[in-house]
C-alpha positions as CSV (number, residue, x, y, z in Angstrom):
1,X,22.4,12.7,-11.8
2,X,23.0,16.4,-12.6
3,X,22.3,17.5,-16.3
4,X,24.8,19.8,-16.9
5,X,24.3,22.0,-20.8
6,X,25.9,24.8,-22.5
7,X,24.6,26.7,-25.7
8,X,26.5,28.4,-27.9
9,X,24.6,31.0,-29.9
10,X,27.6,31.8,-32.1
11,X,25.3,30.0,-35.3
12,X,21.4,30.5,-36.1
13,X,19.9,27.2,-33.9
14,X,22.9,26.6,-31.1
15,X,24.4,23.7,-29.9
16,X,23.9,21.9,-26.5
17,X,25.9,19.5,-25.0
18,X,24.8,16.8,-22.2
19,X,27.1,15.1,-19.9
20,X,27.0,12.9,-16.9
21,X,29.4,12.3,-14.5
22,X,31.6,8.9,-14.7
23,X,31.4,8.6,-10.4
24,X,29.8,5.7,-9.1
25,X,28.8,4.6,-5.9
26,X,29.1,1.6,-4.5
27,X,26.0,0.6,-2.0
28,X,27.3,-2.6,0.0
29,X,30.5,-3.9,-1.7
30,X,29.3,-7.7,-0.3
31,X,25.9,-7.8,-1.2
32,X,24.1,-11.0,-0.6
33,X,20.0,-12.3,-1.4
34,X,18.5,-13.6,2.2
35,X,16.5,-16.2,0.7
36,X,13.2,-17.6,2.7
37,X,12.0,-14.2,4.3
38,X,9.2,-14.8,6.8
39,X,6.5,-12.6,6.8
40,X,7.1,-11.6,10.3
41,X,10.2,-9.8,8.8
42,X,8.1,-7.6,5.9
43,X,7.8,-3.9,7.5
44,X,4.7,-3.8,7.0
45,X,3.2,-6.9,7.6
46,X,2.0,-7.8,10.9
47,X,1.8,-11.2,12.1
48,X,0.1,-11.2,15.7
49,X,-2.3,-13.4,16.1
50,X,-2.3,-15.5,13.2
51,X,-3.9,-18.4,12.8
52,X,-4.7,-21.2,10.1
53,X,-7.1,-20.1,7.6
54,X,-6.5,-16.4,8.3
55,X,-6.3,-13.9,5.4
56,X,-3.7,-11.2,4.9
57,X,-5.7,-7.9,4.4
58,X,-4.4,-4.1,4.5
59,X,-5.3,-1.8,7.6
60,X,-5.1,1.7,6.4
61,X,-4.5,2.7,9.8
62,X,-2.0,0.9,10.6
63,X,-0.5,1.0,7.4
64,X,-0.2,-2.8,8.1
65,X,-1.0,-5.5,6.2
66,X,-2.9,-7.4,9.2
67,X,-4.3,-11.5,9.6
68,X,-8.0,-11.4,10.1
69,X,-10.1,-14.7,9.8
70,X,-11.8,-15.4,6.6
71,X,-15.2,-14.6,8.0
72,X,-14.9,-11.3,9.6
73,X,-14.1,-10.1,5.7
74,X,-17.0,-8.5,4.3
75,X,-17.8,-7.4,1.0
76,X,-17.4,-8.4,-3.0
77,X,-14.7,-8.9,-4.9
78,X,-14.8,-7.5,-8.5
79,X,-11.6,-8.3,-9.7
80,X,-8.0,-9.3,-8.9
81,X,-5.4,-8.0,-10.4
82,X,-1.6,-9.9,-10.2
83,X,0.4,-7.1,-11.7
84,X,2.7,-7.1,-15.0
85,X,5.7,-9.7,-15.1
């Protein structure tokens, strides 16, 4: 959105006006959820070689979220955090 403003020094402190433009855009005019998305269709979630029991962990590489098996993860876990809602 542009900010358009205009001061007029005719007084002692000015005025300045802010307007935005009425124009809308419309995305998709037929917008419609997909409910029950696999994970296999996430961009960056990749799902060879899963298996039961795997684990979901983040490749920094790959910028992937990858399966590995519960016990090649190594390491503590100090806290979990499930965001705000």
């Amino acid at each position: 959105m542009a900010v358009n403003a205009r001061i007029n020094t005719t007084g002692a402190i000015g005025r300045a006006t802010v307007r935005s433009p009425t124009k809308t855009t419309i995305a998709s005019q037929n917008f419609a959820a997909k409910p029950n998305v696999s994970l296999g269709e996430v961009n960056d979630v990749s799902t060879v070689g899963v298996q039961n029991g795997f684990t979901l962990v983040f490749n920094s590489n790959s910028g992937k979220f990858e399966a590995q098996a519960a016990a090649n993860l190594t390491g503590t876990i100090t806290s979990i955090s499930g965001g705000s809602f």
